[in-house]
FIMI-327332 format. One record per residue (C-alpha): x, y, z; residue in three letters. Coordinates in steps of 0.02 Angstrom, whole numbers, padded with zeros to 5 digits, always signed. Layout:
# FIMI-327332
XYZALA...
# end
This chain:
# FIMI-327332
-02000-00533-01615UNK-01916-00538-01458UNK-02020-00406-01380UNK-02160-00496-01419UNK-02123-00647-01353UNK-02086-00599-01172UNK-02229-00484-01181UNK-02344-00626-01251UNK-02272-00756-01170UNK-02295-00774-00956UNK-02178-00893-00937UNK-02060-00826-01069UNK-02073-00648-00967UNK-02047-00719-00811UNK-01875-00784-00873UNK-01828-00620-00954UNK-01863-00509-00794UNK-01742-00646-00689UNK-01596-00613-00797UNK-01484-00482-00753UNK-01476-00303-00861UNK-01307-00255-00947UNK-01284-00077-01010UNK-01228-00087-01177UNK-01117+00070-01148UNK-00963-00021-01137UNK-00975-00103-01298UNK-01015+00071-01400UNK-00867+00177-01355UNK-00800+00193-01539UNK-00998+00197-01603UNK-01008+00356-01722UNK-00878+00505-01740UNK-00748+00426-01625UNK-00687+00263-01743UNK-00635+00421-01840UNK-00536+00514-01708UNK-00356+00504-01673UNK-00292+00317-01602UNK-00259+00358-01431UNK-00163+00212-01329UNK-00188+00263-01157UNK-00384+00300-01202UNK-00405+00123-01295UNK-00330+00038-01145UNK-00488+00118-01048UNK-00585+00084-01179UNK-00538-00103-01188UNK-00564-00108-01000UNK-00732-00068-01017UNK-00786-00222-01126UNK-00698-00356-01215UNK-00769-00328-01398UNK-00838-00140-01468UNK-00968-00120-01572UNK-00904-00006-01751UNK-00965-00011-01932UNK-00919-00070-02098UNK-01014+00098-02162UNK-00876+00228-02185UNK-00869+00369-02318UNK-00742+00375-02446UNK-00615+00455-02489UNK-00538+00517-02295UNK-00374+00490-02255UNK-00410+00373-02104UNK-00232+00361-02053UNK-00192+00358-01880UNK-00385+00357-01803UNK-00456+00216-01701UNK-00539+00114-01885UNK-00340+00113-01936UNK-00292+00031-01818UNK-00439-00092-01790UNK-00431-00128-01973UNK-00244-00182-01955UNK-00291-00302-01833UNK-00126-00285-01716UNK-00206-00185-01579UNK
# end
């Protein structure tokens, strides 16, 4: 709907090419295979640099031990 609208809309477009472009890189770091990897301090003090919240899923398959990866520690809440 979005789309639409600024591509519809003049004046809506207008506004939408003024604002400034973000790269959403930052806030996908632990997007995918790497919520699953080993929790790494010195890499999720980089990786906390890079944006203040990070984008993960609820979506994980059962029955992994997930001890000790990035989604353990998130899910304790304490990092």
């Amino acid at each position: 709907m979005f789309k639409a609208l600024v591509e519809k809309n003049r004046k809506a477009g207008n506004l939408f090419e003024k604002m400034p472009h973000v790269s959403e890189d930052g806030i996908q770091q632990l997007v995918g295979d790497k919520l699953l990897e080993k929790f790494d301090k010195n890499e999720w003090d980089s990786i906390k640099k890079a944006s203040f919240f990070q984008k993960t899923t609820y979506k994980v398959p059962t029955g992994i031990d997930y001890s000790g990866t990035y989604f353990a520690e998130l899910s304790k809440g304490q990092v």
